[in-house]
C-alpha atoms as a printed R data frame, in Angstrom:
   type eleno elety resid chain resno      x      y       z
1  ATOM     1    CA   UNK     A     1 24.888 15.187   4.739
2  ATOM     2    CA   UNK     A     2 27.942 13.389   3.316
3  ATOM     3    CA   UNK     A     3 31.350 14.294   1.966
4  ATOM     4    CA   UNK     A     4 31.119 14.958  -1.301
5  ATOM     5    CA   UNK     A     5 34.393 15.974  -3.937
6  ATOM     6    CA   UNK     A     6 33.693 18.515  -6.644
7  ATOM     7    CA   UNK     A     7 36.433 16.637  -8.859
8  ATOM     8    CA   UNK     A     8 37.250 20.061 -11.461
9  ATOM     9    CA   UNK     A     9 38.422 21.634  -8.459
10 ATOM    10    CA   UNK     A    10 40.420 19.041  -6.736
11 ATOM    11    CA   UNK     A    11 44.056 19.283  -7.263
12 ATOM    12    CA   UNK     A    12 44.061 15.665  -6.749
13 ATOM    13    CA   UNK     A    13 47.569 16.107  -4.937
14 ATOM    14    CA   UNK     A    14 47.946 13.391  -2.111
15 ATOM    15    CA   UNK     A    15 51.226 14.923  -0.487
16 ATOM    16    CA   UNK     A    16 49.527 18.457   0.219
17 ATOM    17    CA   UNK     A    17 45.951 16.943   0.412
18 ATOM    18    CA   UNK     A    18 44.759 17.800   4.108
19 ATOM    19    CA   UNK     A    19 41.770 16.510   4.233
20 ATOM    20    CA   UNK     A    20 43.380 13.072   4.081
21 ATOM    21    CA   UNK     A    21 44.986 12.745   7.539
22 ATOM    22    CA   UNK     A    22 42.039 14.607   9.274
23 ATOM    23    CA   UNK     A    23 39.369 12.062   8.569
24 ATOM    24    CA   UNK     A    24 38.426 10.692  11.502
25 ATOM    25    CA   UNK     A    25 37.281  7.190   9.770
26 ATOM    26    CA   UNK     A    26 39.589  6.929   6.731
27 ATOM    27    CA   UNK     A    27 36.609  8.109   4.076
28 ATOM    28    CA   UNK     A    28 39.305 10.124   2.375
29 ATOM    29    CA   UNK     A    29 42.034  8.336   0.387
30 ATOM    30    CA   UNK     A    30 44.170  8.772  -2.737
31 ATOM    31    CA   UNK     A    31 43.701  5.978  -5.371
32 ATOM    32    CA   UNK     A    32 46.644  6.305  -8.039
33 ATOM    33    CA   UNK     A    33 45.220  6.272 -11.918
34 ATOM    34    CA   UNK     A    34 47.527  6.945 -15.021
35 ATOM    35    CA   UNK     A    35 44.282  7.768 -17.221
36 ATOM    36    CA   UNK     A    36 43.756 10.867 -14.794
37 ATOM    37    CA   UNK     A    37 45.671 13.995 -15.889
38 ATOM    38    CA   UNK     A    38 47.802 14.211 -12.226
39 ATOM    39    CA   UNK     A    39 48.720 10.475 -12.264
40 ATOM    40    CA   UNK     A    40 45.640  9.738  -9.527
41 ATOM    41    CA   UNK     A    41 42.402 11.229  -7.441
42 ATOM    42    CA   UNK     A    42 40.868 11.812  -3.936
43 ATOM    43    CA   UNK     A    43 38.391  9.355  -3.209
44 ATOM    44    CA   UNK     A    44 35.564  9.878  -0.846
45 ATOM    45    CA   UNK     A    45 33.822  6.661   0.475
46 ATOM    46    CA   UNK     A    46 30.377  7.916   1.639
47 ATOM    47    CA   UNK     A    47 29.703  4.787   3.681
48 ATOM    48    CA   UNK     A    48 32.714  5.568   5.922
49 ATOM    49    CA   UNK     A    49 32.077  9.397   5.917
50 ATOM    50    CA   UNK     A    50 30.419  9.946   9.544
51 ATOM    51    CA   UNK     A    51 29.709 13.604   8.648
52 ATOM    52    CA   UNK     A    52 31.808 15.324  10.303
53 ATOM    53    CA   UNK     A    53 33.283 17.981   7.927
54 ATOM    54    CA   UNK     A    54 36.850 18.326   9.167
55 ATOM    55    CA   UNK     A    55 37.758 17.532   5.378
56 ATOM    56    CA   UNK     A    56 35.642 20.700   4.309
57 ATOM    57    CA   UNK     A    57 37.589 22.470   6.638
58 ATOM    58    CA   UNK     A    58 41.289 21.326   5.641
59 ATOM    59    CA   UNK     A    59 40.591 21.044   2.057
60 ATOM    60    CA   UNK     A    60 42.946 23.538   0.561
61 ATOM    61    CA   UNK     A    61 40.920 23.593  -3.172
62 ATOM    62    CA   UNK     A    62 37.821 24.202  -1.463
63 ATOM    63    CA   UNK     A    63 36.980 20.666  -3.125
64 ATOM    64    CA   UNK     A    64 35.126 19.232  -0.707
65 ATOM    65    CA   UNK     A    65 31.158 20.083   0.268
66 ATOM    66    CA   UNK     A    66 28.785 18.374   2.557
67 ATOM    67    CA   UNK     A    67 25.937 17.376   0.404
């Protein structure tokens, strides 16, 4: 089961965004985008995710599932 972002309840925040530096291969990272309502989003890239679900753990919007 990979990481997988449930995007409504992201806050999409990268300097309080935990789940960020925990990731033990870099999956996790914050891609900046003026068309989203924040000014960016969290990015999960499920070929680096090696399941490990530290980032379910840190995520403080509960954003994050393994799925």
């Amino acid at each position: 089961m990979k990481a997988t972002l449930i995007k409504k309840m992201c806050p999409a925040m990268k300097d309080i965004c935990k789940a960020i530096p925990v990731c033990p291969t870099g999956a996790i990272r914050y891609e900046a985008d003026d068309r989203e309502p924040l000014g960016g989003r969290i990015v999960i890239d499920a070929e680096r995710c090696n399941e490990c679900g530290l980032c379910v753990t840190e995520c403080c919007g509960h954003a994050v599932v393994m799925a």
